[in-house]
C-alpha positions as CSV (number, residue, x, y, z in Angstrom):
1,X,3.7,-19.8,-9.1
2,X,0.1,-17.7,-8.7
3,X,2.1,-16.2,-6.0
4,X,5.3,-15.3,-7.5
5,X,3.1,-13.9,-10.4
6,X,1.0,-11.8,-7.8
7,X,4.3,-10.4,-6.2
8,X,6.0,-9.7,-9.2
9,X,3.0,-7.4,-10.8
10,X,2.5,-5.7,-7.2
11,X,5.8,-4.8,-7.3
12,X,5.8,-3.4,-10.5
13,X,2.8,-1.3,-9.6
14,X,4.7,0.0,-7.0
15,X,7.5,1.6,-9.8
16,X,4.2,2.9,-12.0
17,X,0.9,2.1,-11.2
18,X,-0.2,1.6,-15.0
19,X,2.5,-0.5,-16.7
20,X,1.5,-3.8,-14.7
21,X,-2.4,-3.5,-15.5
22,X,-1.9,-2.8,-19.0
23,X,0.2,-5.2,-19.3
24,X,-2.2,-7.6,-18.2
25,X,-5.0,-6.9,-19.9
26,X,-3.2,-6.5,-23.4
27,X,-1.7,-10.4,-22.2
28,X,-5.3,-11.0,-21.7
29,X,-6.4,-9.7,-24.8
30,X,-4.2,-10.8,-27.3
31,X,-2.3,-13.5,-26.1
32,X,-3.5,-17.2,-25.9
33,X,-1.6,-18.8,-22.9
34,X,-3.1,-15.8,-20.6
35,X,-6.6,-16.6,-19.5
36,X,-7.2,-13.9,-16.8
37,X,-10.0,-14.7,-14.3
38,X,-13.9,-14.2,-15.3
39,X,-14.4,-11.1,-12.9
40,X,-10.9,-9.3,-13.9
41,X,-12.1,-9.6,-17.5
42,X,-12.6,-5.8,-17.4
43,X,-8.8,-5.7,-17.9
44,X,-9.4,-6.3,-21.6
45,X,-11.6,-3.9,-22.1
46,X,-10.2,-1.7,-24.8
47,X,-11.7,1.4,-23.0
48,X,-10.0,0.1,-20.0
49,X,-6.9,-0.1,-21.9
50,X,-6.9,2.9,-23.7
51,X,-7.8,4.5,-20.6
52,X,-4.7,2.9,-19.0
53,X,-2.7,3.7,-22.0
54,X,-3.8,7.4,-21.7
55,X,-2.5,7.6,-18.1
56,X,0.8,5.6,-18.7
57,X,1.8,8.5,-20.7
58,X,1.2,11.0,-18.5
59,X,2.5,9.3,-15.5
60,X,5.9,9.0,-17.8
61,X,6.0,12.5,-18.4
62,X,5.3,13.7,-14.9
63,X,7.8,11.4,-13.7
64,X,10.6,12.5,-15.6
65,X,10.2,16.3,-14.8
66,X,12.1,17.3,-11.2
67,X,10.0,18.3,-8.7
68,X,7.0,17.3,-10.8
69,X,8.2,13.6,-10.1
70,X,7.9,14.5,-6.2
71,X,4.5,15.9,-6.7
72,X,3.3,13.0,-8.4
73,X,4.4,10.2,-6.1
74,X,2.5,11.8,-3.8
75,X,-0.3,11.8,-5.5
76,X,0.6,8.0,-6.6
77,X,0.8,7.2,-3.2
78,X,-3.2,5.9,-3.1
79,X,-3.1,4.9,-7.0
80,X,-0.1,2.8,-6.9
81,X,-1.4,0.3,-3.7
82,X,-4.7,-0.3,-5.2
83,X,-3.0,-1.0,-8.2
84,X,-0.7,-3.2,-6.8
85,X,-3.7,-5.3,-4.7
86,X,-5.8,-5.4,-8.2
87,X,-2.2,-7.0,-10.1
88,X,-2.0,-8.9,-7.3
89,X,-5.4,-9.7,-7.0
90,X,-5.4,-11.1,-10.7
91,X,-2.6,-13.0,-10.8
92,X,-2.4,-14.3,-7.8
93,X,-6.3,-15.1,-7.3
94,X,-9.6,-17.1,-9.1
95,X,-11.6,-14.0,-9.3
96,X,-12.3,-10.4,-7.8
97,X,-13.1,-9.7,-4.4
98,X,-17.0,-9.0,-4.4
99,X,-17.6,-6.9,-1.2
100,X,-21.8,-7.2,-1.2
101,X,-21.2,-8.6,3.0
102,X,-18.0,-7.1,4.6
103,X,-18.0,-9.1,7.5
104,X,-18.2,-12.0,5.2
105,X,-15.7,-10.4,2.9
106,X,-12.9,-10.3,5.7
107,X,-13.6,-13.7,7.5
108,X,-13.5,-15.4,4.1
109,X,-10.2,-14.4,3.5
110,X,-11.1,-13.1,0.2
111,X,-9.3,-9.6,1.2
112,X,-5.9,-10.7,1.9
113,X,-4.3,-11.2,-1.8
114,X,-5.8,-7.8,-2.3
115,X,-4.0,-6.7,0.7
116,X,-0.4,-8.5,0.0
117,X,-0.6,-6.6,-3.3
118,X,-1.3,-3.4,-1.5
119,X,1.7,-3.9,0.6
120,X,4.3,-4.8,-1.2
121,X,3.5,-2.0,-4.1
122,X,3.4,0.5,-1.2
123,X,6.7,-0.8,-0.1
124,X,8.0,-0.3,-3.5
125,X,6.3,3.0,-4.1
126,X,7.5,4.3,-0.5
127,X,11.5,3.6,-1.3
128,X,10.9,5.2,-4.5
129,X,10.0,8.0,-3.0
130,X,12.3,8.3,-0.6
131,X,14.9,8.0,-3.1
132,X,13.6,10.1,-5.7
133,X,14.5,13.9,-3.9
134,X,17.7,12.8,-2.9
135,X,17.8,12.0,-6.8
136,X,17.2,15.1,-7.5
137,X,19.1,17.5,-5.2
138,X,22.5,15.2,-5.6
139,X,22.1,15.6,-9.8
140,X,20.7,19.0,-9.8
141,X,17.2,17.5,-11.6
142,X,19.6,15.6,-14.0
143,X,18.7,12.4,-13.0
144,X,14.8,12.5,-12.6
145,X,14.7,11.3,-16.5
146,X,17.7,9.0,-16.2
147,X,16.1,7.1,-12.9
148,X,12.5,7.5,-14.0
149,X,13.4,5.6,-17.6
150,X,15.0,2.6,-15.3
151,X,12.1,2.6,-13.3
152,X,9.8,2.1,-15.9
153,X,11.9,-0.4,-17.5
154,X,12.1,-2.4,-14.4
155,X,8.4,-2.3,-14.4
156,X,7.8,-3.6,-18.0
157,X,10.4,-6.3,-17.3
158,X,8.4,-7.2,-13.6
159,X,5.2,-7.7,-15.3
160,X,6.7,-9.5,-18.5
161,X,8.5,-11.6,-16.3
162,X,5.6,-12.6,-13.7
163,X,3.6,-13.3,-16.6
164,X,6.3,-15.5,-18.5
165,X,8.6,-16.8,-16.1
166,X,7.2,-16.4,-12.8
167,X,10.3,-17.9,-10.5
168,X,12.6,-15.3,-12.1
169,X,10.8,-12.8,-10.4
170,X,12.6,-13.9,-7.4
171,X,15.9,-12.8,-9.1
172,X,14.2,-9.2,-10.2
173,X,13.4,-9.0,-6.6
174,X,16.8,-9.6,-5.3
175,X,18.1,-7.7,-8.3
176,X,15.5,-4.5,-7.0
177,X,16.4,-4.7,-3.7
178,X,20.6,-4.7,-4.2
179,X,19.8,-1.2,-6.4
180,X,18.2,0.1,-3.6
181,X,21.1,-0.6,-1.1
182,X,23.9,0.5,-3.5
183,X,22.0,3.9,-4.3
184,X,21.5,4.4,0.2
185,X,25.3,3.6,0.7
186,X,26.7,6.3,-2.5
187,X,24.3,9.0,-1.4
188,X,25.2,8.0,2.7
189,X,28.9,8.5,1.5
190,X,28.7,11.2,-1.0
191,X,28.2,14.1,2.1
192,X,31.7,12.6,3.9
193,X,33.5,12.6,0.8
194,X,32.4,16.5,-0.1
195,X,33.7,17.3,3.0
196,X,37.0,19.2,2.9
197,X,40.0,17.7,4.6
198,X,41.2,19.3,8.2
């Protein structure tokens, strides 16, 4: 379950960086059931969070403006893996990765949740990407708002759901990856059906 709560908050990291950690350490905070690991306490921190909170708000209004959007996943690019590897890190994980002996560090194994997290919200963060200017050019801008709101809702409901219910995470993933497909195949087809008939 650690792991399908790990996977679920790297992948939402990978949509927006912020939504995931916040969501965290306001769980952390305020709710009872979620007791998040001595060494990720920082999450709780309500400079931490308002800090998060801060950020959240501009990463929704950056990502929602065209060619803004584009700008900013490139600059999201390093934000939203390390984000990812710390969600994955604290759910998935006992405690923090102290680094005070690297060699130590990597033949304890103490590195890899850190690096599954990093991974998958790259993976995540790269199709988004992708997908993002081809948004743009086929709606004329239109749809930077209209995808940009689903991604962030698909982010809030991947970190509630890894927190809460864990093994539906599995059927957000599946659910992620079938949006993905159907978006490549009507943009793949779009250019042979503007084509003019011979």
């Amino acid at each position: 379950m650690e792991f399908l709560t790990g996977t679920g908050l790297a992948l939402a990291a990978g949509l927006n960086a912020y939504i995931p950690l916040l969501v965290l350490g306001l769980a952390g905070r305020f709710l009872d059931f979620v007791d998040l690991p001595a060494n990720w306490a920082w999450l709780e921190n309500p400079w931490v969070l308002g800090i998060l909170a801060v950020l959240l708000v501009i990463e929704i209004v950056a990502d929602k403006i065209p060619v803004v959007d584009s700008i900013n996943d490139w600059i999201q690019t390093i934000v939203r893996p390390v984000s990812g590897g710390i969600a994955f890190g604290s759910g998935a994980a006992s405690g923090t990765a102290v680094v005070t002996d690297p060699a130590e560090f990597f033949t304890s194994g103490s590195w890899i949740p850190i690096a599954i997290g990093v991974l998958l919200a790259l993976a995540t963060h790269g199709a988004k990407m992708l997908a993002r200017p081809v948004i743009n050019a086929a709606t004329v801008g239109t749809g930077a708002p209209v995808v940009s709101t689903a991604e962030d809702i698909s982010s809030v409901t991947l970190s509630i759901l890894a927190l809460l219910l864990p093994i539906l995470v599995l059927v957000a993933i599946v659910g992620l990856i079938v949006g993905f497909v159907v978006l490549f195949r009507r943009r793949r087809r779009k250019p042979a059906l503007d084509k003019p008939a011979l």
